[in-house]
C-alpha positions in Angstrom: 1.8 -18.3 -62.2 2.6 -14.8 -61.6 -0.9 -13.7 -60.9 -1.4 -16.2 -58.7 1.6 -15.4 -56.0 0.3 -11.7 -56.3 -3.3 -12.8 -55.4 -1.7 -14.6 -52.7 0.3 -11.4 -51.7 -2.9 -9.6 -51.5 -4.3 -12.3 -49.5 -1.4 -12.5 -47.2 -1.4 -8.6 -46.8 -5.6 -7.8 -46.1 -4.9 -11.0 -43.4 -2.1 -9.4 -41.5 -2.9 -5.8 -41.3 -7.1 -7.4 -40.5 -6.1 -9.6 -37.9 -2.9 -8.6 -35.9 -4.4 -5.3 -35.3 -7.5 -6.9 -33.6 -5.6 -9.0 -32.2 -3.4 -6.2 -30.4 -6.6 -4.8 -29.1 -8.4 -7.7 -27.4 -5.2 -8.8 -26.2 -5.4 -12.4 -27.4 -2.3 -11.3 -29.8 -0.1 -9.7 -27.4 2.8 -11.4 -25.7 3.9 -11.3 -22.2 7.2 -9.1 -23.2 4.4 -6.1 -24.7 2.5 -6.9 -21.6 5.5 -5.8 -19.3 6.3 -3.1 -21.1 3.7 -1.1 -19.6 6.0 0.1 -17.1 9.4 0.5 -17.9 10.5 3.2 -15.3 12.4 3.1 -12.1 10.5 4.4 -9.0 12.2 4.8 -5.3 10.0 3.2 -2.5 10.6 4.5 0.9 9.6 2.2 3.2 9.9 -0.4 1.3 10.9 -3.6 2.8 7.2 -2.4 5.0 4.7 -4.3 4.8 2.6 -2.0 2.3 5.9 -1.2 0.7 7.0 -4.8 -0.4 3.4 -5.8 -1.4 4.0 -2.9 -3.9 7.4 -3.4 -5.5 6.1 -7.0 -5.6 3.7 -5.7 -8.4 5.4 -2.8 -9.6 8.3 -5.4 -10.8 5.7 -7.9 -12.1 4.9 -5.0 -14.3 8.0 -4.7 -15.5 9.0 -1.2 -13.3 12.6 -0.8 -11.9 12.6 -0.3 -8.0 15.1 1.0 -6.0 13.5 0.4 -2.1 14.9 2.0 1.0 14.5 1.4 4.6 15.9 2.5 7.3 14.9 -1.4 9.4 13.2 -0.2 12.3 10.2 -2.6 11.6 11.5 -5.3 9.5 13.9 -8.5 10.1 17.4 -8.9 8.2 20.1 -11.2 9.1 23.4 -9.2 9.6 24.2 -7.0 7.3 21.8 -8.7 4.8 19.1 -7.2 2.5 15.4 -7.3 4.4 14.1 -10.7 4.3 10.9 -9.2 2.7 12.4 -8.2 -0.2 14.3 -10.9 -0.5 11.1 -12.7 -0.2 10.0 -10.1 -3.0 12.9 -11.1 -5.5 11.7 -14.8 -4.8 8.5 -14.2 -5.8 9.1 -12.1 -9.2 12.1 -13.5 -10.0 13.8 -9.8 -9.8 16.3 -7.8 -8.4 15.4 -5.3 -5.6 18.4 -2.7 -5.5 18.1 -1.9 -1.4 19.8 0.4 0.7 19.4 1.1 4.5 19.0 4.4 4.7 16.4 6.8 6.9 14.6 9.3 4.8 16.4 12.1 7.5 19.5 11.3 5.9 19.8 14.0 3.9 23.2 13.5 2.0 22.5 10.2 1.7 19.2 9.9 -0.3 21.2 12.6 -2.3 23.6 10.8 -3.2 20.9 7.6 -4.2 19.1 10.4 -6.1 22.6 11.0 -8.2 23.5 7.3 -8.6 20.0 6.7 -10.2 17.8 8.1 -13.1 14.6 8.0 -10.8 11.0 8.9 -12.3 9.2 9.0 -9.7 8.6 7.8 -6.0 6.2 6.0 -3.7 6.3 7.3 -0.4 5.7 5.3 2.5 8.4 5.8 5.4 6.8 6.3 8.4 5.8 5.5 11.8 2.4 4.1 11.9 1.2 2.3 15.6 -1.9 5.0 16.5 -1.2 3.6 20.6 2.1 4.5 20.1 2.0 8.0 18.5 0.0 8.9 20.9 2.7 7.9 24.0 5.8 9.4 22.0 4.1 12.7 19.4 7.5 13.9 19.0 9.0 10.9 17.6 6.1 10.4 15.0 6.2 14.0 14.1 10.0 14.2 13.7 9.8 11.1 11.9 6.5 11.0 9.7 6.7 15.1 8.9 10.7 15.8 9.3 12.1 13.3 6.8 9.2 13.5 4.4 10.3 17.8 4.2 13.5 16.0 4.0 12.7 13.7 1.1 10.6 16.5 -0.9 13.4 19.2 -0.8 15.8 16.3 -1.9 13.7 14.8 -4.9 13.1 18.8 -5.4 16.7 19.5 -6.1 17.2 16.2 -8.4 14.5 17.1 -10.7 12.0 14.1 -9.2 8.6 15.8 -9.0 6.0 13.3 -9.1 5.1 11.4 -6.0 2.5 9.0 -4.6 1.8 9.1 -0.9 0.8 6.7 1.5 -1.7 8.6 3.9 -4.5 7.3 5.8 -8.0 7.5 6.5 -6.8 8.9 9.7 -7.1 12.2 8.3 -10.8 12.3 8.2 -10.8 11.9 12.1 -14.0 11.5 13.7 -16.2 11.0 10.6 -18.8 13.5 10.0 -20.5 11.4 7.5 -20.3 7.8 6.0 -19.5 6.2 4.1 -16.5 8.9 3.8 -16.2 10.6 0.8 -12.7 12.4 -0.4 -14.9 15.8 -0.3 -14.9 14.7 3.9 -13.1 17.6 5.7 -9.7 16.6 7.0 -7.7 17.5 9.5 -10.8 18.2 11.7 -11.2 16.4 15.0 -8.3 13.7 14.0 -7.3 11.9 17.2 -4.3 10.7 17.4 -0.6 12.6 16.1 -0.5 9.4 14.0 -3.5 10.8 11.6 -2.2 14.5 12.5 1.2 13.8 10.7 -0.3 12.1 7.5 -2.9 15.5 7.4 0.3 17.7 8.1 2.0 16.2 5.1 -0.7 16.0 2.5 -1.0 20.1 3.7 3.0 20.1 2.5 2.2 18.4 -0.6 -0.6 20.6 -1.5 1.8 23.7 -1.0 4.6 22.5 -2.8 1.9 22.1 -6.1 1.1 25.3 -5.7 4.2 26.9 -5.3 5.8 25.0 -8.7 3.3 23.4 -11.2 5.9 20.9 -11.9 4.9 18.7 -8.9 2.4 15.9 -9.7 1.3 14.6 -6.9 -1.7 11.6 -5.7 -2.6 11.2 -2.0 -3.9 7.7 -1.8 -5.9 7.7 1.4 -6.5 4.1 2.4 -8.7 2.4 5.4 -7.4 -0.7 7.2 -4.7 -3.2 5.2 -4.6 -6.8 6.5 -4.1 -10.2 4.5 -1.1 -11.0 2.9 0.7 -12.3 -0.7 -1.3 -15.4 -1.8 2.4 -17.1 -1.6 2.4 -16.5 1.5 6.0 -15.5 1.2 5.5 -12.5 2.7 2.9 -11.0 5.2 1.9 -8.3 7.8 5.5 -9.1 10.5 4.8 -6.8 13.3 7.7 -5.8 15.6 6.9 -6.6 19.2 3.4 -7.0 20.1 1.1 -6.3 17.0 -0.8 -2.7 17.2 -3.3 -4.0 14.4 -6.2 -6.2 14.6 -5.5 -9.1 11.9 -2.0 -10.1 12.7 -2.9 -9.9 16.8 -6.0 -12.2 15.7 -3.5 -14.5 13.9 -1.0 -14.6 16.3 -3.4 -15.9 18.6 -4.7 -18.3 16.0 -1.0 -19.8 15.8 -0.4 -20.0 19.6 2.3 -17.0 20.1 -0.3 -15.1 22.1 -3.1 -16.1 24.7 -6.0 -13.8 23.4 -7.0 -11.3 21.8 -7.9 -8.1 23.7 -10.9 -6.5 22.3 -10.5 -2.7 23.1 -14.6 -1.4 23.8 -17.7 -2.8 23.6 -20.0 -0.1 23.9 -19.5 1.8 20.3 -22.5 2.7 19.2 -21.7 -0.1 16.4 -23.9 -3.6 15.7 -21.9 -5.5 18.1 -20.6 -2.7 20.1 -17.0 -3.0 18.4 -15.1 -0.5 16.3 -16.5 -0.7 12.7 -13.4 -0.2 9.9 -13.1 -0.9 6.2 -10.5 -3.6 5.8 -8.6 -4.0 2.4 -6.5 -6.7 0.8 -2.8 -6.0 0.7 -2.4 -6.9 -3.0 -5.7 -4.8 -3.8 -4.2 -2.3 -2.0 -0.7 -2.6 -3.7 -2.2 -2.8 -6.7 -4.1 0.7 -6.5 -0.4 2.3 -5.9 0.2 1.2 -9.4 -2.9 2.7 -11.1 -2.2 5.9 -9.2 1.3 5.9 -11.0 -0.3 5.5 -14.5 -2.7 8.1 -13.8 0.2 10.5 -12.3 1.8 9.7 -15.5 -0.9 10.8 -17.8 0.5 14.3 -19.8 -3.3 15.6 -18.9 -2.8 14.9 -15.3 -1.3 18.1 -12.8 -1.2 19.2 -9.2 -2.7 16.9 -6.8 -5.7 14.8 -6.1 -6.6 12.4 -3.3 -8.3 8.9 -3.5 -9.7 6.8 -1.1 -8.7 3.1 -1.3 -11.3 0.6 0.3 -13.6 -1.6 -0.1 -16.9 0.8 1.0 -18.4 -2.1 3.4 -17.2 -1.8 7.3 -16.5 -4.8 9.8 -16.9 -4.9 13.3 -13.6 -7.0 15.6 -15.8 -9.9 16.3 -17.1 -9.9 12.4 -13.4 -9.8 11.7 -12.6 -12.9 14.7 -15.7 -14.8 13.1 -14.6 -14.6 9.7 -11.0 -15.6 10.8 -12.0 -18.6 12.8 -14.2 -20.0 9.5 -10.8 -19.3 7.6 -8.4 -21.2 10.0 -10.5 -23.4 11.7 -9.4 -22.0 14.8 -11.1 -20.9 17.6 -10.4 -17.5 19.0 -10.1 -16.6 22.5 -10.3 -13.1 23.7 -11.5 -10.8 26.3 -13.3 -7.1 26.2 -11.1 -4.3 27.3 -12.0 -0.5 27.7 -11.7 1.7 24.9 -8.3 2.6 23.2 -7.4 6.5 23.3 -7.1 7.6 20.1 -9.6 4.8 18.2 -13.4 5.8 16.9 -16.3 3.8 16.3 -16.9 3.5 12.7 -14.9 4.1 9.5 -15.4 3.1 6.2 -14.8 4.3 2.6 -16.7 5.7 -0.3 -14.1 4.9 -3.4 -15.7 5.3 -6.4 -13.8 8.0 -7.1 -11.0 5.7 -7.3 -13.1 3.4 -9.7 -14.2 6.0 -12.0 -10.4 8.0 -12.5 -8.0 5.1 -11.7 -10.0 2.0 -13.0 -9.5 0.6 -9.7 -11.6 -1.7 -7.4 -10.9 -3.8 -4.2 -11.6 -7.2 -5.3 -11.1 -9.8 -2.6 -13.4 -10.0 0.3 -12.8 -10.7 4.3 -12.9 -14.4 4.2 -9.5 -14.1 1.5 -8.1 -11.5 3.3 -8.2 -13.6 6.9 -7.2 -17.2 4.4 -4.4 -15.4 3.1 -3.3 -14.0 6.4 -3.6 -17.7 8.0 -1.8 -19.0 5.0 1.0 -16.9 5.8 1.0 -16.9 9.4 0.6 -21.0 9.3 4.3 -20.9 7.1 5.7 -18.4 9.0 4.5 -19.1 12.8 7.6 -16.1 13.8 6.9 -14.0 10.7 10.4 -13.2 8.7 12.4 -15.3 11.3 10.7 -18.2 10.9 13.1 -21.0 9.2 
């Protein structure tokens, strides 16, 4: 009898230690609660009841992160002294709490004093001013903005120990592209045409000083092409103040009756169609490279900076993007050719393999998805975040 409940010991023992181990490693074995702890650290969003911004902390808190957003609610809808609808959109969707406060990253004292209240690893930066017509009309207010509070926010997180970062810049740096698809070898700063892309350059230049001057700073520039679509809930969405500056939500906007047409700025790029060519990128594909950034940023191995293009490599003209949105909706879009727009170029789109090969990161959803999603949420919310 005894012999038999040690065979059965033994049994019991080579089953466990075989099995749960391989189990662990092609994930059949894990459990959700192991699954979420692969982030377990609070990161500050800036910007981030944007739209960029609450795409994110919608999948940094599905992966189990602590977020702490700020905004300052120059672009996004809250009822009277209430949290951002996005985020409160966000907590609907995760089921978590967003800790908010209303607060411009030119505050000085006052992201100080978030910095004390709050053991923060690391940030996401994206704060900023961001219509290209626009920056060019007002320069001073997007470089006192965009450039100002982000020296502002880095001599801040400086004196609070908080040294790693993510930044949201642009493909805007590139300017007029020398080559494509664009590479993140691409000169930048070179021929960019607009302050817009001029501020974003300015401030990856600060954040490549400030690695050099202390090792401590870790720092990714995530350099991505053109964002449209929206959450597949389509709780929240692209919510443009005034009239939209970007293609998708004008295209959908038309496409739900709040606008007339769309106005095509230039037909005679030297393009397929005569259009501007750009790489368009799925929110969520988008939100979710910000996330693989952090684990990389995270790595002991990783140090200074490095700079990834985030796109999907393949560029669509505005009437590709209008055809693709009518098949989505089953709308038809009306709209009328317009000169060109200062500041715009022909073509831009995005080599990012290095972004597959060091992050493990690949844009997955195509144009139809991103204009179906964008419908989706524009055909629930016909007046974005104020819709009832």
């Amino acid at each position: 009898m005894l012999s038999l409940l040690y065979k059965s010991t033994y049994v019991f023992v080579v089953i466990y230690y075989a099995i749960v181990p391989l189990g662990y490693l092609t994930k059949w074995w894990v459990s959700d609660t192991d699954e979420k702890m692969k982030g377990n650290s609070t990161i500050l969003v800036t910007g981030g009841a944007g739209y960029v911004g609450s795409h994110t902390v919608v999948e940094l808190l599905k992966n189990n992160y602590s977020v702490i957003a700020i905004d300052n609610m120059v672009n996004c809808y809250a009822k009277a002294n209430d949290k951002p609808e996005a985020l409160k959109r966000v907590e609907q969707i995760t089921g978590e709490t967003v800790t908010f406060y209303n607060v411009d990253i030119r505050d000085r004292d006052a992201l100080d004093r978030i910095f004390k209240a709050h053991k923060i690893d690391s940030v996401i930066h994206f704060a900023a001013l961001k219509a290209v017509g626009e920056s060019v009309k007002v320069p001073l207010m997007y470089y006192q903005n965009n450039i100002g509070g982000s020296g502002t926010l880095f001599e801040v997180m400086s004196k609070n120990g908080v040294k790693k970062l993510v930044f949201s810049s642009s493909a805007t740096v590139y300017g007029t592209p020398q080559f494509l698809p664009i590479t993140e070898e691409h000169p930048t700063g070179q021929g960019c045409t607009n302050p817009y892309g001029k501020t974003k350059y300015f401030v990856e230049e600060i954040l490549k000083d400030l690695c050099t001057s202390d090792p401590e700073w870790k720092v990714i520039l995530l350099r991505y092409f053109n964002p449209v679509g929206a959450h597949e809930s389509g709780l929240i969405g692209e919510d443009p103040s005034g009239i939209p500056n970007n293609l998708m939500p004008y295209i959908a906007q038309v496409a739900v009756g709040r606008r007339d047409k769309l106005h095509v700025f230039g037909n005679d790029y030297p393009t397929h169609d005569g259009t501007g060519v750009r790489d368009y990128i799925h929110i969520t594909d988008l939100a979710i490279g910000h996330l693989k950034a952090l684990e990389k940023m995270m790595q002991p191995t990783f140090s200074s900076w490095t700079a990834y293009n985030l796109g999907t490599g393949r560029g669509y003209s505005v009437l590709d993007v209008l055809k693709a949105f009518e098949k989505a909706s089953g709308k038809p879009i009306q709209y009328e050719l317009e000169g060109r727009r200062e500041g715009d170029i022909a073509e831009c789109y995005a080599d990012a393999s290095l972004a597959r090969t060091e992050l493990n990161w690949t844009a997955t959803r195509d144009i139809f998805l991103m204009c179906q999603d964008t419908w989706n949420w524009q055909q629930k919310n016909p007046k974005g975040f104020q819709s009832p």
